[in-house]
N, C-alpha and C positions, 0 to 999 in steps of 0.2 A: 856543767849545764848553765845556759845562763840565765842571767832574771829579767831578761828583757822577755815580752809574752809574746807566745805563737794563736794567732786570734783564728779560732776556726769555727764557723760559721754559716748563715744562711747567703754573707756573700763573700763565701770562699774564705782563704787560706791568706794570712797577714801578718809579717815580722819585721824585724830587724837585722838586713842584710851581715851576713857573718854572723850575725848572732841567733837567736832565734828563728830564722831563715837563713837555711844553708844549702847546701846544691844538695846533699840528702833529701833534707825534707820537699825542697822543689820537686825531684825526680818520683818520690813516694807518691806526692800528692795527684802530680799529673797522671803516673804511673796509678792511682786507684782511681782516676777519673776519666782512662782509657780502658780500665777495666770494665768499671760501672756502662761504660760505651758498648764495648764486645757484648755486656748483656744483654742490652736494650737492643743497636744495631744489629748485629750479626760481628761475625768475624772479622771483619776489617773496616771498622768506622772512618770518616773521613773525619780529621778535626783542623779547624779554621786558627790561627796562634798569629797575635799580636800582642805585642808590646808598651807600654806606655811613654818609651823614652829615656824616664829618668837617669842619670849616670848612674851605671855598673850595672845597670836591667840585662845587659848581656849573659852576664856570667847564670841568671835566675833562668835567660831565656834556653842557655846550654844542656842546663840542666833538666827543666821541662822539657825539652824536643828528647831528649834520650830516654824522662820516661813515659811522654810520650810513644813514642816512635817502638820503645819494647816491649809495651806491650798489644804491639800489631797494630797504631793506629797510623794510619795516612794522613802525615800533616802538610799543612799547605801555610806556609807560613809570608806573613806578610810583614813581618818587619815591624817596625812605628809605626803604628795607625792609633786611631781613639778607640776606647770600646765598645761606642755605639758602631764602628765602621766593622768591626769584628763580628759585631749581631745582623750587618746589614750583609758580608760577605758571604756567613754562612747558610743567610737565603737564598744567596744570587749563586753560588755553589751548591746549593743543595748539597751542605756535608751534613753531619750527625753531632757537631756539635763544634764548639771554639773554646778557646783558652785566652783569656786577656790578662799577661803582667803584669800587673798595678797597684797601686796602694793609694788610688783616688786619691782624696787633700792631704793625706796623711805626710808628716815631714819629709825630707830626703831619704835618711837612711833607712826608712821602709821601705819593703814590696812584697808581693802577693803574686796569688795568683786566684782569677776569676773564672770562673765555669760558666760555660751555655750551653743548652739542649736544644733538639729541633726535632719535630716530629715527622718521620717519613713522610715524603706524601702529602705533605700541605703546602698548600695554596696560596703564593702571597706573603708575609712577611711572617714570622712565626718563631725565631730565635729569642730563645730568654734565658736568664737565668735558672739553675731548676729550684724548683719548690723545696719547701721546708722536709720534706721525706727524701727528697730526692738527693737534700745536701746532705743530710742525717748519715745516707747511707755510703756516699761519697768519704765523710769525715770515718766512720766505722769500716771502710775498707782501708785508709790510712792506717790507724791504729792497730789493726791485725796487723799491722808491721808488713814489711817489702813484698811488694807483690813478684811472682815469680812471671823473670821473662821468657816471651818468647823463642823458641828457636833460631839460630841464623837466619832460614829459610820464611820465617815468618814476622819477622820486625817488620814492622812499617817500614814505608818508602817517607820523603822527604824530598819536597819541591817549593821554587817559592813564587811568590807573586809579587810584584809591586804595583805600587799607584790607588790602589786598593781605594783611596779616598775620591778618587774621580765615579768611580761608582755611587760614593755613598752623595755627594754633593748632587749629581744626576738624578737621585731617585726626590732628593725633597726636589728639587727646581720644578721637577716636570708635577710633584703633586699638587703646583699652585696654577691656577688661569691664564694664558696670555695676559687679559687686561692687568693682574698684578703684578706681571713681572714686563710690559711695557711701561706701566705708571711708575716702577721701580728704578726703570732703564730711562725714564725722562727724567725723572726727579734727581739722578747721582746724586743721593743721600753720600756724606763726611759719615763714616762712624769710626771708632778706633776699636779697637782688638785688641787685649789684651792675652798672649795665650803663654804666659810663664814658661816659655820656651820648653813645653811637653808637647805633646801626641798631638796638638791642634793646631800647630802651626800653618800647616802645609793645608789643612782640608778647611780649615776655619776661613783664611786668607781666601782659598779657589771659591769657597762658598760666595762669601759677603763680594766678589768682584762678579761672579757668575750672575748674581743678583742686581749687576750696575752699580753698586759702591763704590765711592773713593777712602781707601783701607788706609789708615795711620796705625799700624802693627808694632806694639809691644810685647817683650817677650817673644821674638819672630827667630829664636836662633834653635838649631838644633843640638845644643850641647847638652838638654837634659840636666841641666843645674838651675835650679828654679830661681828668678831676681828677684823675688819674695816671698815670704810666709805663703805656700803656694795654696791655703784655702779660702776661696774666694768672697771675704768677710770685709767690714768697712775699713777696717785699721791695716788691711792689707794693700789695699787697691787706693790710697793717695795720688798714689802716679797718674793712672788709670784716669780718677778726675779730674788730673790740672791738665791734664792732657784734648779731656773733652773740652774742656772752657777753651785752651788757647787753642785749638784748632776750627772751633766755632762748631761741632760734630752734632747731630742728631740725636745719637746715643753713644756709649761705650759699653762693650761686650768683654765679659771675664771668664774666661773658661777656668778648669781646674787641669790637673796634668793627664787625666788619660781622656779630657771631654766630654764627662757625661754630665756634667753640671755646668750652671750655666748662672752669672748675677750680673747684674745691669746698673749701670750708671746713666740719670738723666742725660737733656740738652743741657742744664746748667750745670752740668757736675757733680750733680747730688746722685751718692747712693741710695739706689732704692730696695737695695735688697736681692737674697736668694727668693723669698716668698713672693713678692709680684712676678717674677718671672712666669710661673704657672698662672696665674691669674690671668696673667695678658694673654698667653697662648692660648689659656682656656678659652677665653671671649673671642678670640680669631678662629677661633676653630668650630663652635657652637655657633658662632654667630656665620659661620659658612657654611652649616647646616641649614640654615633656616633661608642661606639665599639659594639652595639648591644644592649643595655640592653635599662631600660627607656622609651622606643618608641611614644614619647608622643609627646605633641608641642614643639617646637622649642624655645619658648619662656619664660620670666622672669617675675615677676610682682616685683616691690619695690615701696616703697614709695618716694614723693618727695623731701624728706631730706636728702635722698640716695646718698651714694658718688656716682660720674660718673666714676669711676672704674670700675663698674659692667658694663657700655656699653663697656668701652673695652674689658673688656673681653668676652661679648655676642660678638661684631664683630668681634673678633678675632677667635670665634666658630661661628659664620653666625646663631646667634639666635638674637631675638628683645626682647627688654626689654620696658615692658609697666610702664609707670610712674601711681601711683594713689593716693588719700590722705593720710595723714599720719593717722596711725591707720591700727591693726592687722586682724581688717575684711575688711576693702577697699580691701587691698594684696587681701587677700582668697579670693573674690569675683571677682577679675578680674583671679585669678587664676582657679580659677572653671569654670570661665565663658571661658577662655582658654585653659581648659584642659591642663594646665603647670604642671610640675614636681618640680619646685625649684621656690622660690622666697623669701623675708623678706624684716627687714629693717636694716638699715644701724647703728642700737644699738646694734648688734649681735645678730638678732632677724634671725634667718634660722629655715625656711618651708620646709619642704622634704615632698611633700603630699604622697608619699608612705607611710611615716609613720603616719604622723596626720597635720592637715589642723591647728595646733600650733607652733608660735615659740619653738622653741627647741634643746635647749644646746646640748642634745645625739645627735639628728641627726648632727648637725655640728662638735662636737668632733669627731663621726664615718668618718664624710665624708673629712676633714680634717686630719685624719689621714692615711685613704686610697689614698690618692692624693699625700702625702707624698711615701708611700711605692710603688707604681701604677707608679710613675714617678723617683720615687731612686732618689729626690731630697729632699736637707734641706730644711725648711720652709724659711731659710732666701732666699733661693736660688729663692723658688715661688715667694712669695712676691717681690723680685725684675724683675720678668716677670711681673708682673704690673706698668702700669704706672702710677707714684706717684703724689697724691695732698694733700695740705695742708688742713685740716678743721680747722677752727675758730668758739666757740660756744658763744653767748650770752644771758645771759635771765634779763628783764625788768620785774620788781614786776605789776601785774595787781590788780584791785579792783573784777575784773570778765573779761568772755572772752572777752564781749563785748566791753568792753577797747580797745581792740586789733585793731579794724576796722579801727576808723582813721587813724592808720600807714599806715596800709594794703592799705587803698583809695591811701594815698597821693606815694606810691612806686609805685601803679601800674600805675599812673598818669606822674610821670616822666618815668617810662621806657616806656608809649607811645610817649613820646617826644624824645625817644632816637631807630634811624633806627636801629642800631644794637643789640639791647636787644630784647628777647620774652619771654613776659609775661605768665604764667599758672598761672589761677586765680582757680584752683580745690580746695586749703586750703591756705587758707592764701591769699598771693602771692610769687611765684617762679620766678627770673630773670635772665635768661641765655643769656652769648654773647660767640661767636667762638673766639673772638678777647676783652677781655676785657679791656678799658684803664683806669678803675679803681684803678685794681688790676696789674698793670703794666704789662699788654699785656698776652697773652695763655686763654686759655677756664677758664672760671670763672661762677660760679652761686650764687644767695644768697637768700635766703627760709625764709621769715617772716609770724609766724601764733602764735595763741592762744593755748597754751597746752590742752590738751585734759586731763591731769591727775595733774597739778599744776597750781596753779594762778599766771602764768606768762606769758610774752611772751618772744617767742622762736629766735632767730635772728640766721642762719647758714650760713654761707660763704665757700666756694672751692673756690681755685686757683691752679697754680703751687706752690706757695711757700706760708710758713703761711705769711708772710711778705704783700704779695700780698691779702689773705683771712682777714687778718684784714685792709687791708685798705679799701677794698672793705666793708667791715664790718663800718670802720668810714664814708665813705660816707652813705652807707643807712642811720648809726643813722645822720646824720647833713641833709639829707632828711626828712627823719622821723618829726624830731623838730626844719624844716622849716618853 
């Protein structure tokens, strides 16, 4: 057996190809997530399969279509696409649910595999991830060990589809205004594209030209060998910014390998981060409520590792922003549950449920560039209508999540000893003061939990200044391993 972990969770199934993920566990996993199907749909579910790219995802994708396919499900398989195009197919299909190969930023020699549900009969865009019960029960049919297959007469069929990404490109274009996407087409904004040669290539590039861009594409090959540390982080993306300076570009766009995250580089080349990405979009998308369009709640759903950026900018538009656990179905679920328009997380992870109940890189490049031309300002110029904070990230090697709790008890134990802190015990624990004397005075939070896709634990800290977010960050750990 080996020591490399098999991470299974609320988003899905993640290892280390050969190791830890092998075509067993692939076929089990798909194979108790076609069963989970038969229970929900009926007998012969339709499920939507795509891939992330990466080299050797073949071999993960062979093995998924077989236990797919044996346990009676109808797959329609599309090849390489991103996995927001995967949430977006199996609206436009009306199947019963999808499968995406991937192992998001995680190194090369990971993959996975991601689950989607859809509910008969709805209207509009409706695929997501399923819920925290839903995956529980998904991961508890795994572990009963091999589901039994089908008869000859009763395997799924198998068909495929390509192009798959002209659909998804189509659906954000049309959910913007003629005037912005004239003003887009006069302006032939430079931006460059960064898509580490994964799943974004091909729908990233039609996107940003569909929109009247002149495209400078990095990362544009389809070998599925990533040209960088492929999570889209400042020490990773150097290229990315001498790229935007020497070509004089508007902005630069960094996808991660399967697309559903999405970080930004200024006009001058400065990173600004996974966290403004939701911020901008948010204010594009609110702020298109109130010229008429949208007409939906008022409201935001993010996760609780979420910079507090995104509250200013809701109160700066008189929308409320609902905090929920970390993980891309919590969001969806308070989001549906609030009929909201916009929401994500604080990875670059932007939900435009107009277009699909998925994180998703198009939507946020679309909405991010309309905010730009809609307001005839620079991005740097946005970004500084924000008010700024520092984040500080940490992560501690676990044995399992379980590890995690002790910290968790002893944090939230001292911030009941402290009048000015408030506790969210939703994941992890979450500790917020208006006044923090930690972090040497201003609004400060800091978010300890168990990863949900790595055997680590997650330490985050905001303040005003990074100086302040790490210090805040040395008190919890000298709490912690009090």
């Amino acid at each position: 057996m080996s020591g490399s972990p098999l991470m299974l969770g609320v988003s899905g199934c993640r290892g280390v190809v050969g190791e830890s993920l092998t075509p067993d566990v692939a076929a089990r996993y798909a194979a108790a997530f076609g069963d989970s199907l038969r229970e929900r749909a009926g007998a012969r579910p339709r499920v939507v399969l795509g891939r992330d790219g990466r080299a050797g995802g073949h071999v993960v994708q062979l093995a998924a279509l077989a236990g797919l396919c044996g346990s009676g499900c109808e797959v329609i398989d599309l090849g390489v696409e991103m996995t927001p195009t995967v949430g977006v197919m199996v609206d436009e299909l009306e199947a019963d649910g999808g499968v995406v190969l991937t192992a998001s930023h995680n190194p090369q020699p990971w993959n996975g595999l991601k689950c989607l549900v859809r509910d008969r009969g709805a209207r509009g865009p409706d695929a997501c991830a399923p819920d925290a019960a839903g995956a529980e029960a998904i991961i508890a049919r795994y572990h009963a060990g091999p589901a039994a297959w089908q008869p000859w007469d009763r395997v799924g069929r198998l068909t495929a589809q390509r192009d798959a990404s002209s659909v998804h490109v189509g659906r954000v274009a049309e959910r913007f205004g003629e005037d912005v996407l004239h003003a887009l087409a006069a302006m032939k904004p430079k931006v460059v594209l960064d898509s580490v040669n994964g799943a974004g290539v091909q729908a990233g590039r039609r996107l940003l030209e569909r929109l009247g861009c002149r495209v400078v594409h990095l990362g544009n090959q389809d070998s599925g060998v990533f040209q960088h540390t492929p999570e889209p982080l400042r020490e990773n993306l150097t290229e990315l910014a001498e790229a935007v300076r020497a070509h004089g570009a508007i902005a630069g766009f960094a996808q991660d390998p399967d697309g559903d995250r999405l970080a930004i580089v200024d006009e001058r080349g400065e990173y600004i981060g996974e966290e403004y990405t939701l911020a901008l979009a948010a204010r594009q998308v609110l702020e298109m409520g109130i010229a008429g369009r949208e007409r939906r709640s008022r409201a935001t759903a993010v996760n609780l590792s979420t910079s507090r950026m995104i509250d200013d900018v809701a109160a700066e538009l008189g929308a409320e922003v609902v905090r929920t656990r970390v993980g891309e179905a919590n969001v969806v679920e308070a989001m549906k549950r609030g009929d909201m328009v916009i929401g994500g997380e604080g990875n670059g992870g932007v939900i435009w449920s107009s277009v699909t109940y998925v994180r998703d890189s198009l939507s946020a490049m679309a909405l991010v560039l309309a905010l730009i031309v809609r307001t005839n300002r620079q991005l740097s110029e946005l970004v500084g209508m924000v008010p700024r904070y520092a984040i500080e990230k940490r992560k501690v090697d676990l044995p399992d999540r379980a590890a995690a709790d002790p910290a968790v008890a002893k944090l939230a134990a001292w911030a009941a000893s402290q009048p000015a802190a408030r506790a969210d015990r939703q994941d992890g624990v979450r500790i917020d003061w208006a006044d923090c004397p930690h972090a040497g005075g201003g609004a400060a939070w800091v978010h300890v939990r168990a990863s949900n896709t790595e055997p680590i634990m997650r330490l985050i800290a905001e303040a005003r200044t990074r100086e302040g977010a790490s210090a805040l960050l040395d008190e919890t750990t000298r709490v912690v391993g009090g």
